[in-house]
N, C-alpha and C positions, 0 to 999 in steps of 0.2 A: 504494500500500500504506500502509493506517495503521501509525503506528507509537502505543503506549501510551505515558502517560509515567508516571517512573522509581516514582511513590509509589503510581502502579496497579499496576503490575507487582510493586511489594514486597509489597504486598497480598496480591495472588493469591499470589506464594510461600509467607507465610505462612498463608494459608488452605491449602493444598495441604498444607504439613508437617504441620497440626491436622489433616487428614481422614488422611492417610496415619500420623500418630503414632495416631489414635485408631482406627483399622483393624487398626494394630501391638498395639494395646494388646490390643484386644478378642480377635484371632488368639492372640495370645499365653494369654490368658486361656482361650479354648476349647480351646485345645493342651492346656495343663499340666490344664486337669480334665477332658479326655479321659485323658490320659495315665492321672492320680490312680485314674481309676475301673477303668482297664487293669489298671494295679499291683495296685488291690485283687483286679479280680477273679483274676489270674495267682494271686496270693498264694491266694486262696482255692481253687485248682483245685491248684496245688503242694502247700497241707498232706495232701490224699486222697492223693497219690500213693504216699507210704510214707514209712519213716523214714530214711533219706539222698535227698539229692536224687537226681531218676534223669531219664534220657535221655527225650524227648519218641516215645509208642510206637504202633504200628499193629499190629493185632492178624495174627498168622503167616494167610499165606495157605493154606498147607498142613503135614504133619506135617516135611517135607525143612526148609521153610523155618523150624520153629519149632527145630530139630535143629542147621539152621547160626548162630540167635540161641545155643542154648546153648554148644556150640563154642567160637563167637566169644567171649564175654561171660562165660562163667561157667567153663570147663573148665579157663581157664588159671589161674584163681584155689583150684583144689582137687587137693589133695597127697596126700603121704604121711608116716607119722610110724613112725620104726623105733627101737626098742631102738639106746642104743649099742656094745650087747656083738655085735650083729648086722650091724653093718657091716662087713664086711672089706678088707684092705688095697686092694684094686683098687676099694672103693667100692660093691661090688655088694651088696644085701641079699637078705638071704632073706623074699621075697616074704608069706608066710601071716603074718607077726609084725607085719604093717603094719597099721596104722591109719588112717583118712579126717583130715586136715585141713583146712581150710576158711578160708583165707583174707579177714582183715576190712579190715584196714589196710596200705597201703603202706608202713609202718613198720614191719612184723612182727609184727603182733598176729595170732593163727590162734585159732579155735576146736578142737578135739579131745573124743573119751571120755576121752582119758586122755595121759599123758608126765607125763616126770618130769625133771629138769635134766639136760644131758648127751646129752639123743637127739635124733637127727639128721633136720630136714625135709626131705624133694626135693617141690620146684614146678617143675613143670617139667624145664630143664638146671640149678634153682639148688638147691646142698643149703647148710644152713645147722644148726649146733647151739641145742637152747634154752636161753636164759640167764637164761629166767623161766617161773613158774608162780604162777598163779591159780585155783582151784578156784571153782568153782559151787555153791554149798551145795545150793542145791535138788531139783536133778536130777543132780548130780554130775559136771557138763560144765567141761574144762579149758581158761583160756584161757593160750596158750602166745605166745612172743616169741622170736623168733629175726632174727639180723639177715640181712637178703635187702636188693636193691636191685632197685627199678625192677617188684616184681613186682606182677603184676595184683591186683584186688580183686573181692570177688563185691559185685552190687546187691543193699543189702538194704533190701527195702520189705516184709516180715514176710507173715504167713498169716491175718491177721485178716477178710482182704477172699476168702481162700478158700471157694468153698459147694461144695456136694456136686453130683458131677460135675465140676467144672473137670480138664482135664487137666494133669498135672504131670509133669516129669523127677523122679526120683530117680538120685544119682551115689554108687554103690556103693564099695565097696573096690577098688582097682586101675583109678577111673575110670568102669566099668562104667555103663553108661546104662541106666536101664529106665523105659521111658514108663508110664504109668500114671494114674487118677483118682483124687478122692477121692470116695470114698465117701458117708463122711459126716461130719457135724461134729458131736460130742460133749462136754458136761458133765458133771462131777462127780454127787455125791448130790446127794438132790434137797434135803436143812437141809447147805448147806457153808459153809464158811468164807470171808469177804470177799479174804482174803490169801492165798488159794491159787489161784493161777490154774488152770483146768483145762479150759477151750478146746482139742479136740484135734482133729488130720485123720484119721481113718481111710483107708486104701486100699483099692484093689479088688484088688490083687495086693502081698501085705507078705510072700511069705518070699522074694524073695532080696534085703529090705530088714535091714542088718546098723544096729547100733550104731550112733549119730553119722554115719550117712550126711546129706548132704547134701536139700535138696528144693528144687525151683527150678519157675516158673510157666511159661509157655511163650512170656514174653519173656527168658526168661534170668535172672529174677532170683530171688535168695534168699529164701523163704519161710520155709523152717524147717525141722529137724534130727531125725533120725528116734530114738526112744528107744524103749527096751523098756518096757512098761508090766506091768500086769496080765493077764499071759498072750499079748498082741499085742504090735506094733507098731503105737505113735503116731507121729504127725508133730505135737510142740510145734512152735508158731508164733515166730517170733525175737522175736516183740515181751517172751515169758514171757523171755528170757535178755538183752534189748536193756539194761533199766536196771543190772545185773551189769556188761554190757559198758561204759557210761557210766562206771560206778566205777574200772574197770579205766583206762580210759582217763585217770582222775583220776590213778593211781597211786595206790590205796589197795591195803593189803594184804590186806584183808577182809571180803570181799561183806555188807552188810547190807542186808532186803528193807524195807520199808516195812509197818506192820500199823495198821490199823483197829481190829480189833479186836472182830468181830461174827460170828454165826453166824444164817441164816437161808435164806428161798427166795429164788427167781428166779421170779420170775412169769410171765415170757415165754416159759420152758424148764420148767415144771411143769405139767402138766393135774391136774384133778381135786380143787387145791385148793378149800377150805370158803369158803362166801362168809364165817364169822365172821373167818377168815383174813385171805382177800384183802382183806375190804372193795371185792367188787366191782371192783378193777381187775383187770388182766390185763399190767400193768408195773409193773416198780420189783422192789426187795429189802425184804420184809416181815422185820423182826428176830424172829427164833423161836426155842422149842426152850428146853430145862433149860439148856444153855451157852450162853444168845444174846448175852453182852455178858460178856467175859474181863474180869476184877477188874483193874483200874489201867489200863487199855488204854488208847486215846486214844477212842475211843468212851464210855470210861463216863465219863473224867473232861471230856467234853465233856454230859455228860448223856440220852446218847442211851439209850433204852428198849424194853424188852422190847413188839413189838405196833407199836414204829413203821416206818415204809414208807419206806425211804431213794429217791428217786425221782429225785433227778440228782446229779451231784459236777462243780462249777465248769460249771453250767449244762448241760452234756453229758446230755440224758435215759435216763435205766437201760431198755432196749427188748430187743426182739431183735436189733440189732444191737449194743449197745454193754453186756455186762453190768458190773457192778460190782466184780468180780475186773479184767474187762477195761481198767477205766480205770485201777483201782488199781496197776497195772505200771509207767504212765508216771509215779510219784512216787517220793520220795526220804523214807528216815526223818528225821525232824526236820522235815519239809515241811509248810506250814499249806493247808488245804483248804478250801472254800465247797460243804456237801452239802445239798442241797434235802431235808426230810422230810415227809412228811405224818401229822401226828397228832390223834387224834381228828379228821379230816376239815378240821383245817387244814393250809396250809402255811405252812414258817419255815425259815430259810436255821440252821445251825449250822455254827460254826467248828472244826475240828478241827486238831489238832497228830501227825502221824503217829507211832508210836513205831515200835520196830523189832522185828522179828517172829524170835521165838524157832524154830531150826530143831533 
């Protein structure tokens, strides 16, 4: 048997550690930017999902199984709100004086129509009094605080992603489950305003849909809150009450909306418009109308003009899926914004400064 001697041998070791460090290296390196591109893409499949992070989902096999996701996931997070003059000594309420509560934070924040300091929640076995209130300017939806422990919270990833036909739960007063669609999805007039949301769910079955009920998709999660409109019952999407509920959460005492500051079409949700109009597109928010730009607004003291085509806000394109009311929900007054316009058949990015929108 040969044996090497000692300065070959040292050799080969370190030629060994060079192929094996430079193997490490290289592993190393395809790891971390497999990884980087993982992350990204997760991050990018995570932002669709909604506005809280939510549970990774497989769509219900049948109506039983989409009934035990609500159950599970969303039933124990929706209450009741009674008068305190209606409580009586053994704790029992008289039933017809209740109200839906809806459960946001495991801290005690609840959505409601209504309560006032002093009335008493039951989730559940847990009652709790409230020892705050918050009002909604816009819709008149209360957000209420009582201290509970350990109670559930409903998923909310909002109704924006809702089309017509999807099936949905709605959770009534007393609980009440009624399966249902929706219908259809509707818009305001056809020259409205940038700062009004008006995104709405219609149903195929809305009367024994009461006030402030609840609406949930058929993974169990929270879409959005039934309110009385113009003669029917809407289903507002949470996303129209989400940036209210971020204030709340600040601990401010008084909801202010974010305004633009424009009146005009929708292109995407209008037929019939005049090509001098559109100028030939068929997306974007065209500025119009005797009121198209409110005096001092952030749109006028940004310079924006009666005739121009607001066509995306921080790159986000104005389409059929994303209108201009709809983006304007996720901002904050005071917030500075990046809106793409198009005028005279150019485009130029303007800067705006939101102000806050008179209710």
């Amino acid at each position: 048997m040969k044996i090497q001697s000692w300065p070959q041998t040292i050799r080969i070791i370190v030629f060994s550690c060079l192929i094996g460090g430079a193997a490490g290296v290289l592993g190393t390196a395809l790891t971390t930017n497999y990884l980087s591109e993982y992350a990204l893409q997760l991050g990018q499949v995570t932002q669709t999902l909604g506005i809280s992070q939510t549970r990774p989902r497989s769509l219900p096999q049948s109506y039983d199984d989409a009934l035990e996701r609500l159950e599970e996931r969303a039933l124990p997070a929706v209450g009741s709100l009674f008068p305190d003059t209606r409580i009586g000594e053994t704790g029992v309420s008289v039933f017809d004086s209740a109200v839906s509560i809806i459960v946001l934070t495991s801290d005690g924040w609840m959505l409601s129509p209504s309560g006032t300091l002093g009335d008493t929640v039951q989730v559940g076995a847990q009652t709790c009094e409230v020892d705050q209130v918050i009002i909604e300017p816009r819709f008149g939806y209360h957000f209420l605080h009582c201290v509970t422990s350990n109670s559930s919270v409903v998923d909310m990833v909002g109704g924006y992603g809702i089309a017509a036909g999807d099936q949905l739960f709605v959770v009534t007063q007393g609980r009440e489950v009624v399966f249902t669609q929706a219908r259809e999805i509707v818009w305001g007039e056809v020259v409205r305003s940038s700062d009004i949301p008006t995104r709405r769910i219609l149903l195929t079955d809305d009367f024994t849909v009461r006030e402030g009920s609840a609406v949930f998709n058929v993974y169990g999660e929270f879409v959005g809150v039934a309110h009385e409109g113009e003669g029917r019952m809407e289903i507002v999407p949470f996303e129209h009450l989400a940036g209210a509920f971020q204030q709340v959460l600040e601990s401010v005492d008084t909801i202010v909306y974010p305004s633009l500051g424009i009146r005009g079409i929708d292109l995407s949700r209008t037929v019939g418009v005049s090509e001098e109009i559109s100028k030939g597109r068929h997306t974007g928010f065209v500025i119009y109308g005797s009121r198209a730009i409110v005096p001092g607004s952030a749109a006028y003291k940004a310079g924006l003009q009666i005739g121009d085509m607001v066509v995306s806000v921080e790159g986000i394109m104005i389409n059929a899926t994303s209108s201009l009311d709809d983006l304007l929900t996720s901002y904050v007054a005071g917030q500075e914004m990046q809106i793409g316009i198009e005028r005279d058949g150019a485009q130029q990015e303007v800067t705006v400064t939101l102000g806050e929108l008179k209710l």
